[in-house]
SEPA-67140 format. One record per residue (C-alpha): residue number from 1; y negated, z, x. Coordinates in steps of 0.1 Angstrom, whole numbers, plus 5000, padded with zeros to 4 digits. Example, Ala and Ser with C-alpha at 12.3 -4.5 7.8 and 13.67 -1.06 7.14 Angstrom:
{vokol 1 {5045 5078 5123}},
{vokol 2 {5011 5071 5137}},
This chain:
{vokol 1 {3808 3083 4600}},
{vokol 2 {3789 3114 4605}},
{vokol 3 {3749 3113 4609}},
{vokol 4 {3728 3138 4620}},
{vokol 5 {3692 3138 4599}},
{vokol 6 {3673 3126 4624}},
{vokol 7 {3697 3096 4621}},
{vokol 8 {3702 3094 4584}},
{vokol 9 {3662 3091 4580}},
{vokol 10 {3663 3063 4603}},
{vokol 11 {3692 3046 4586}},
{vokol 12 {3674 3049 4553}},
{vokol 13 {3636 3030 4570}},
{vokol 14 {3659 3004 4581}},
{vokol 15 {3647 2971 4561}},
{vokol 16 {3667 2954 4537}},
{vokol 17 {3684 2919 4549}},
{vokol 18 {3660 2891 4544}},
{vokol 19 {3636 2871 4554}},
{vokol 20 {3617 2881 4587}},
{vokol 21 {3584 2894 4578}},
{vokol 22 {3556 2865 4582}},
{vokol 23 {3525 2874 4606}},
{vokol 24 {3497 2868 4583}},
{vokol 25 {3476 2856 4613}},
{vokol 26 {3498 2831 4628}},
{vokol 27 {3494 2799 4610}},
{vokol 28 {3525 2785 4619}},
{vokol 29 {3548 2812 4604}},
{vokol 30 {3524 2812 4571}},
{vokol 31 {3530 2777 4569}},
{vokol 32 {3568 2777 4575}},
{vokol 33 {3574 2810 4551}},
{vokol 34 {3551 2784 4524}},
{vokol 35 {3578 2754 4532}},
{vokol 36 {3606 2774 4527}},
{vokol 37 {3591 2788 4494}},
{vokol 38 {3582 2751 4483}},
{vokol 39 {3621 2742 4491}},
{vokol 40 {3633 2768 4467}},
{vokol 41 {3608 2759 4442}},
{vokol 42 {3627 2724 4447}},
{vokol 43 {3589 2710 4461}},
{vokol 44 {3605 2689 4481}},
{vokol 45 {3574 2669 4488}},
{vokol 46 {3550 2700 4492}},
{vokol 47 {3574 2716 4520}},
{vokol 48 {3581 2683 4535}},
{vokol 49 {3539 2685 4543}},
{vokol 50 {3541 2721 4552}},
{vokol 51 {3571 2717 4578}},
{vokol 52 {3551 2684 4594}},
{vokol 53 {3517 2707 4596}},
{vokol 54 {3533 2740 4616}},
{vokol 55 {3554 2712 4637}},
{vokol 56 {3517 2693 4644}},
{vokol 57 {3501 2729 4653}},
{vokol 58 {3537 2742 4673}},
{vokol 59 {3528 2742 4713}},
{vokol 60 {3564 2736 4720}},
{vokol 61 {3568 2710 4697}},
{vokol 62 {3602 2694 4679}},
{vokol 63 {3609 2733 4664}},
{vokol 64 {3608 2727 4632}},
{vokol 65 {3631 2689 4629}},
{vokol 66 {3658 2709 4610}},
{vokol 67 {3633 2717 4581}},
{vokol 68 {3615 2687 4580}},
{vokol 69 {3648 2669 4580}},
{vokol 70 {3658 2693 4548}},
{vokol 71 {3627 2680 4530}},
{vokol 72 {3634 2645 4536}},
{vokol 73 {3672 2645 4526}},
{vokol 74 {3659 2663 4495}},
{vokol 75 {3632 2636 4490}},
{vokol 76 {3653 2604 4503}},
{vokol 77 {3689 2599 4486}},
{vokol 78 {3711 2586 4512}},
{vokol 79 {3718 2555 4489}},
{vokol 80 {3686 2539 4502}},
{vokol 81 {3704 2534 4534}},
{vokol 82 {3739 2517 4515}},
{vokol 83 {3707 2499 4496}},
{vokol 84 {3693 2486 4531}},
{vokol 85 {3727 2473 4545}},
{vokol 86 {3734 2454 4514}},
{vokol 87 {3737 2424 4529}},
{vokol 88 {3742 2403 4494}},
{vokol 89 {3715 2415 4478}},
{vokol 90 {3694 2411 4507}},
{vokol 91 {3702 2375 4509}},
{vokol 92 {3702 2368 4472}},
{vokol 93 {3665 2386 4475}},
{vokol 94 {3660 2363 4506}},
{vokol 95 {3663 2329 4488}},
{vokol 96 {3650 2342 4457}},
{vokol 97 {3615 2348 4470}},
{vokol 98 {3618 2317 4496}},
{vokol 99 {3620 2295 4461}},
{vokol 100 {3591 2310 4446}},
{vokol 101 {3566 2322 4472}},
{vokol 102 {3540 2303 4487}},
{vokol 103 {3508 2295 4506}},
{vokol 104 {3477 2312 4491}},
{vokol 105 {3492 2334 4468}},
{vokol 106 {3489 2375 4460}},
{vokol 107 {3522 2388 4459}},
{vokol 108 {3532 2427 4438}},
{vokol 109 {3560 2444 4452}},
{vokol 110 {3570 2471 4429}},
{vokol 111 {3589 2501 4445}},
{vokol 112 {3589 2487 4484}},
{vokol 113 {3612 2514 4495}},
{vokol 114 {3614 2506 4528}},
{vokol 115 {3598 2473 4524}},
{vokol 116 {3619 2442 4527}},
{vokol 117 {3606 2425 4496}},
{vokol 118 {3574 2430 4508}},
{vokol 119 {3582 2417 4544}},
{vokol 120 {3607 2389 4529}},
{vokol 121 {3575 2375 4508}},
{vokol 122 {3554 2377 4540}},
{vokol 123 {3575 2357 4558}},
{vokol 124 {3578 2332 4529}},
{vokol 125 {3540 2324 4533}},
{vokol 126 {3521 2347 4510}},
{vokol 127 {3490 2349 4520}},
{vokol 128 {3490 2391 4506}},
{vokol 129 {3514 2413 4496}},
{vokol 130 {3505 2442 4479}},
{vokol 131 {3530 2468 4476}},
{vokol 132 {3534 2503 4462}},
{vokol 133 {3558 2535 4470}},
{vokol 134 {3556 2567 4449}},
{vokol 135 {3571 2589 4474}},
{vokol 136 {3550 2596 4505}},
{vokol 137 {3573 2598 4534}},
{vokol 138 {3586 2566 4521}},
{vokol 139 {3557 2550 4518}},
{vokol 140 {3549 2559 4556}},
{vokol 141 {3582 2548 4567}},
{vokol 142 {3574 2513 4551}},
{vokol 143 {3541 2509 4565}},
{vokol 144 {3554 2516 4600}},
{vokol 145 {3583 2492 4596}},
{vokol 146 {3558 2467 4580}},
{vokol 147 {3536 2472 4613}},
{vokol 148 {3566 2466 4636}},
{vokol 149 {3574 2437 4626}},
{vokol 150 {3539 2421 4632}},
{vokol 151 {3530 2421 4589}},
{vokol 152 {3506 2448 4587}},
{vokol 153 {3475 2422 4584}},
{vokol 154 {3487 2406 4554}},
{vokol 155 {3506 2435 4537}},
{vokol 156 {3492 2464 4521}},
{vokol 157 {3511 2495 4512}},
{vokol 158 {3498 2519 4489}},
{vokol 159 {3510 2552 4481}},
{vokol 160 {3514 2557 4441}},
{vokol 161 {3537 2544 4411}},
{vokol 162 {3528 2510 4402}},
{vokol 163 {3512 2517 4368}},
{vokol 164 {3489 2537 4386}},
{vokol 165 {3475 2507 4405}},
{vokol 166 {3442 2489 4393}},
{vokol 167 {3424 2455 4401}},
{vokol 168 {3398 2457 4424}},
{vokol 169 {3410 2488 4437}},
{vokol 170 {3441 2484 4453}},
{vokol 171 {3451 2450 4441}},
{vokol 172 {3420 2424 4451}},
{vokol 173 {3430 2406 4423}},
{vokol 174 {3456 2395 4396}},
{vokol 175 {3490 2386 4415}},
{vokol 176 {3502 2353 4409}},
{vokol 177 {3541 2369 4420}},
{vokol 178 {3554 2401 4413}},
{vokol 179 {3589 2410 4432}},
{vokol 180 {3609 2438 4427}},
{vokol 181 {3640 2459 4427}},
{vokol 182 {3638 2489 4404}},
{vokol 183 {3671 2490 4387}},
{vokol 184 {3697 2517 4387}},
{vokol 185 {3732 2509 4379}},
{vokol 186 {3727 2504 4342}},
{vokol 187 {3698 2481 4347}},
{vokol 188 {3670 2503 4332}},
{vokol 189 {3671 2540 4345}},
{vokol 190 {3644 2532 4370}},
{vokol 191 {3618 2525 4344}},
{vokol 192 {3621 2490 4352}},
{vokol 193 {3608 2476 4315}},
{vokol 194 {3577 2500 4314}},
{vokol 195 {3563 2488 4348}},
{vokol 196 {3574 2452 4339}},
{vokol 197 {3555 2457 4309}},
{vokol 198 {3525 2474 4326}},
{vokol 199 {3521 2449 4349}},
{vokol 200 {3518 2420 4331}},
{vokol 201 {3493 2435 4310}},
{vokol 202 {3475 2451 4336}},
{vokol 203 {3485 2435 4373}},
{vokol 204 {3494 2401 4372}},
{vokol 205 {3479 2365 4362}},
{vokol 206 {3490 2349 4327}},
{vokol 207 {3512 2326 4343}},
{vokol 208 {3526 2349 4372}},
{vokol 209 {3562 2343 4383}},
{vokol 210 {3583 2370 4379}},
{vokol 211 {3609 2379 4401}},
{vokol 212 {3640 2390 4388}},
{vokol 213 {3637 2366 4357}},
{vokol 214 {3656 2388 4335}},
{vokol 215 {3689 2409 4336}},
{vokol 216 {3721 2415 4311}},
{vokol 217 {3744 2446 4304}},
{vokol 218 {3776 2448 4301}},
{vokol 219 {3796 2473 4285}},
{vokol 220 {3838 2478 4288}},
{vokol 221 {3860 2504 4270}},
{vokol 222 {3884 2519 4291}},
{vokol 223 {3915 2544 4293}},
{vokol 224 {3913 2570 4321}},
{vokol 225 {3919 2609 4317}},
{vokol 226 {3908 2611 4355}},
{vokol 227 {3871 2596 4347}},
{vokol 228 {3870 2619 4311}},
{vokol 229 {3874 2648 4331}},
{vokol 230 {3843 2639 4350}},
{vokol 231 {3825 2652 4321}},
{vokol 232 {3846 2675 4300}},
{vokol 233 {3867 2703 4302}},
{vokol 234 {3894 2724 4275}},
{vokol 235 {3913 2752 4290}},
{vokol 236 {3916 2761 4325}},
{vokol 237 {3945 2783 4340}},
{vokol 238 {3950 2801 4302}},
{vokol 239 {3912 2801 4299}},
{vokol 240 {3888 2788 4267}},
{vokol 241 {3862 2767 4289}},
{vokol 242 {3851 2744 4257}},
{vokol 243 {3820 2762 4253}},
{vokol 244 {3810 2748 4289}},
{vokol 245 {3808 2716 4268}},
{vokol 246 {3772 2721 4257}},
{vokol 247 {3760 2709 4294}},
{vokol 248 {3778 2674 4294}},
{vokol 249 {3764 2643 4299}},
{vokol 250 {3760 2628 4266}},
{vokol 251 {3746 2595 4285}},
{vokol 252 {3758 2572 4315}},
{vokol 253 {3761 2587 4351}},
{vokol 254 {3769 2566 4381}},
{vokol 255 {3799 2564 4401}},
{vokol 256 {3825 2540 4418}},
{vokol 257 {3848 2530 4391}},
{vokol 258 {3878 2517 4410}},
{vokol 259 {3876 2549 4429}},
{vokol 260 {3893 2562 4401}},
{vokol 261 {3927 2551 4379}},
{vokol 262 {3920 2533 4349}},
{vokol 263 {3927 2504 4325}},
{vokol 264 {3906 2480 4309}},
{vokol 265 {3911 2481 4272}},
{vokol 266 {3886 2452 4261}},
{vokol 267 {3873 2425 4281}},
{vokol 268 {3836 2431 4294}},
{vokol 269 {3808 2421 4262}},
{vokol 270 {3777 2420 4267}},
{vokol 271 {3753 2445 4251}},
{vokol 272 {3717 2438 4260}},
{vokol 273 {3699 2409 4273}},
{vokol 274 {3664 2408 4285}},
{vokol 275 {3639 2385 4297}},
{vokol 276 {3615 2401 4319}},
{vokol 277 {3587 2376 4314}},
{vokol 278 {3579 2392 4279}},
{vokol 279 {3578 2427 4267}},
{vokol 280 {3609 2441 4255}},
{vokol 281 {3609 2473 4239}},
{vokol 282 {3636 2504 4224}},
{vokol 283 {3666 2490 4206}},
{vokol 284 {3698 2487 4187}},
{vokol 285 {3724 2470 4176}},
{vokol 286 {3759 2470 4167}},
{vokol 287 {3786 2452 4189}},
{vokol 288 {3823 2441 4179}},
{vokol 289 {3850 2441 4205}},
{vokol 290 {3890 2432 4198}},
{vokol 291 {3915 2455 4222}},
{vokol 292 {3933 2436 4247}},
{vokol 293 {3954 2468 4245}},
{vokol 294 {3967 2493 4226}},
{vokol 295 {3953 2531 4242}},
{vokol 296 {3929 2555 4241}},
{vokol 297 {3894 2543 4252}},
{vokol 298 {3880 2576 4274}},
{vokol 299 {3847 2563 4285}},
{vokol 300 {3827 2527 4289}},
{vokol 301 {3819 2513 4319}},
{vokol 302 {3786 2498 4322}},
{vokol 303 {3769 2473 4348}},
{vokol 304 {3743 2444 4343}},
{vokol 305 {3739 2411 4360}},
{vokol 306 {3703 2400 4375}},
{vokol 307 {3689 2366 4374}},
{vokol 308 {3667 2369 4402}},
{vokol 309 {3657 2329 4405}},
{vokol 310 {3676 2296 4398}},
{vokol 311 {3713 2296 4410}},
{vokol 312 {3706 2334 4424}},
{vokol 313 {3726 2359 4405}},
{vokol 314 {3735 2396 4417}},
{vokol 315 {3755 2419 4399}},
{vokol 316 {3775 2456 4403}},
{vokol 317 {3807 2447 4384}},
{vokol 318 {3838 2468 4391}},
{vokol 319 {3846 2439 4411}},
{vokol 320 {3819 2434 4437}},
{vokol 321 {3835 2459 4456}},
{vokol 322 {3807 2454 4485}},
{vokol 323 {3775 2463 4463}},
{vokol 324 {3751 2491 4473}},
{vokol 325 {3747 2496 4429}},
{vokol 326 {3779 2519 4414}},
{vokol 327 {3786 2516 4380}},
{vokol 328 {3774 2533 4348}},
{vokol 329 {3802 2556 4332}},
{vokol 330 {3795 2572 4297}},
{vokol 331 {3823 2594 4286}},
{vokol 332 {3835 2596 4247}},
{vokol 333 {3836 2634 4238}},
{vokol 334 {3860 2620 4213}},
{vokol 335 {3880 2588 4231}},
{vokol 336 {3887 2559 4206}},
{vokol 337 {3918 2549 4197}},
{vokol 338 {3926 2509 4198}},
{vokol 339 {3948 2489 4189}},
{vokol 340 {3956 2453 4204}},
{vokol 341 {3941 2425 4185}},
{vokol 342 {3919 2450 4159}},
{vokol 343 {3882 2445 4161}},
{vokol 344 {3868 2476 4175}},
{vokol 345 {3824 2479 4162}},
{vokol 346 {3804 2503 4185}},
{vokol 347 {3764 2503 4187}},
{vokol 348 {3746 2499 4214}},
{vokol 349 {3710 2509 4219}},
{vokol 350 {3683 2516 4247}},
{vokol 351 {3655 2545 4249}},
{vokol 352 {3634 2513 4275}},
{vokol 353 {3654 2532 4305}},
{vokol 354 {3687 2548 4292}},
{vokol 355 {3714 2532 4273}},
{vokol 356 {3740 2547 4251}},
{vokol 357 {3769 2537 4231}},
{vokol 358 {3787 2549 4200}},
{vokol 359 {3812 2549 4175}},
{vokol 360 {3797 2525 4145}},
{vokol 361 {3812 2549 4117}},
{vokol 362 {3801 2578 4138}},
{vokol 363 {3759 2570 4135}},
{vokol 364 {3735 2567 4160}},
{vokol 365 {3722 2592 4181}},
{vokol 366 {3681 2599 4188}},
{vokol 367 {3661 2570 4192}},
């Protein structure tokens, strides 16, 4: 193409591709260039606010939904949804707090997400429910759904992680019930055990009942090249890709195990066991297993079992195929090899919200 100069020079002012530039006097386009900024800062929270604010101050209103809506699937996994429709642990949770709650009493709810514990303890006859949600929009979500439902006189939702709460402030008093479900598919990764532990030092009465009464772990070796390549990688198409090792997982991730082929080398054993009445604290100890199998053992699956009252258990074993809660999958840089009938010694140990297993001949890694 041939330009004359007048047209090269114009070619050449022509901006760069980008961003449109913001008008520093309209508040709306400050505030949505700030959002934007805030979402590639990974400020999820920060732009969620700064969306809400230029759609509050927009004339023509609902403009912005597509942002906001960014902010919120950043800040909301979509598993609290799966959580929600879980209709067994809804009902275990159900009968649970109808054994325990009653007339006259101050109940905690720890993490309300949305808020059925809260409202399920309401309903039970509490006569207050205190319950706390560290992420905003959450929180506001709960307190609406609390309202619509005709609770918002006897249940109080505050906005903040439950070791920030204090007595007198948010909490009128010691809670004679604390309720929760803060557990991640390996029992611990939600910082359950510090904010059991905080509570009853700092929330609750001396004899408060606690509600789940205590949880186990279980751990199971088993062969599957398909799940090991969830976290490892050799050569690809002629190519050297071990140094790519460096950014695996050396703990558990989450994931559907019968999503993907395996078999069970052990039966399931159970690794840790806590009661959640008393403070439990970092540890480890070494397990023995004897192979139902001969194979190679490329990862352990891990899952726990609550006891959330008397005769109310839940649990996200491989074979609870209907639970919200996936299961824990740490993969063995180095598989095992077992043989049928040999006793196999790992250790076990927990950080008070990770767990990790190992080779016992291999030592223990960190604390």
């Amino acid at each position: 193409m041939n330009l004359t100069a007048t047209e090269s020079t114009t070619v050449g002012l022509l901006p760069a591709a980008g961003p449109a530039p913001v008008d520093p006097l309209d508040p709306i386009e400050t505030l949505l260039a700030l959002g934007e900024e805030a979402m590639a800062q990974r400020q999820y929270e920060r732009a969620y606010d700064l969306f809400s604010s230029a759609a509050r101050i927009d004339a023509r209103g609902g403009r912005f939904r597509r942002q906001i809506n960014r902010a919120v699937r950043a800040l909301v996994p979509r598993w609290h949804f799966w959580m929600m429709n879980d209709s067994e642990r809804n009902q275990a949770y159900s009968r649970a707090i109808q054994q325990v709650v009653g007339e006259g009493q101050l109940v905690l709810d720890i993490g309300t997400g949305a808020g059925l514990l809260a409202l399920l303890a309401a309903r039970a006859g509490a006569e207050q429910v205190v319950t706390c949600e560290g992420v905003d929009v959450v929180a506001t979500a709960a307190r609406d759904i609390i309202g619509r439902n005709g609770y918002a006189d006897r249940v109080t939702v505050v906005p903040s992680l439950s070791t920030d709460l204090r007595v007198g402030v948010d909490l009128p008093r010691r809670a004679d019930v604390l309720v929760t479900e803060i557990f991640d598919c390996a029992l611990l990764g939600e910082f359950a055990l510090p904010a059991f532990r905080h509570a009853r030092r700092e929330l609750l009465t001396a004899d408060a009942t606690i509600l789940p009464r205590g949880g186990r772990i279980f751990a199971q070796l088993v062969e599957s090249p398909q799940l090991h390549c969830l976290n490892h990688v050799g050569e690809v198409e002629g190519f050297d890709f071990s140094p790519f090792a460096s950014l695996t997982s050396m703990e558990y991730f989450s994931t559907i195990l019968t999503n993907y082929r395996y078999r069970a080398l052990t039966e399931p054993v159970e690794i840790f066991r806590f009661d959640f009445s008393e403070d439990q604290y970092p540890a480890a100890h070494t397990v023995e297993v004897v192979p139902r199998e001969n194979g190679i053992a490329h990862a352990v699956a891990l899952w726990f079992e609550l006891d959330v009252a008397d005769g109310v258990t839940l649990s996200n074993s491989p074979t609870d195929e209907t639970s919200h809660w996936k299961q824990g999958v740490q993969t063995l840089a180095a598989p095992w090899r077992t043989e049928k009938g040999v006793p196999l010694r790992f250790w076990a140990a927990h950080d008070d919200v990770r767990v990790l297993v190992g080779r016992a001949d291999e030592g223990r890694v960190g604390g």
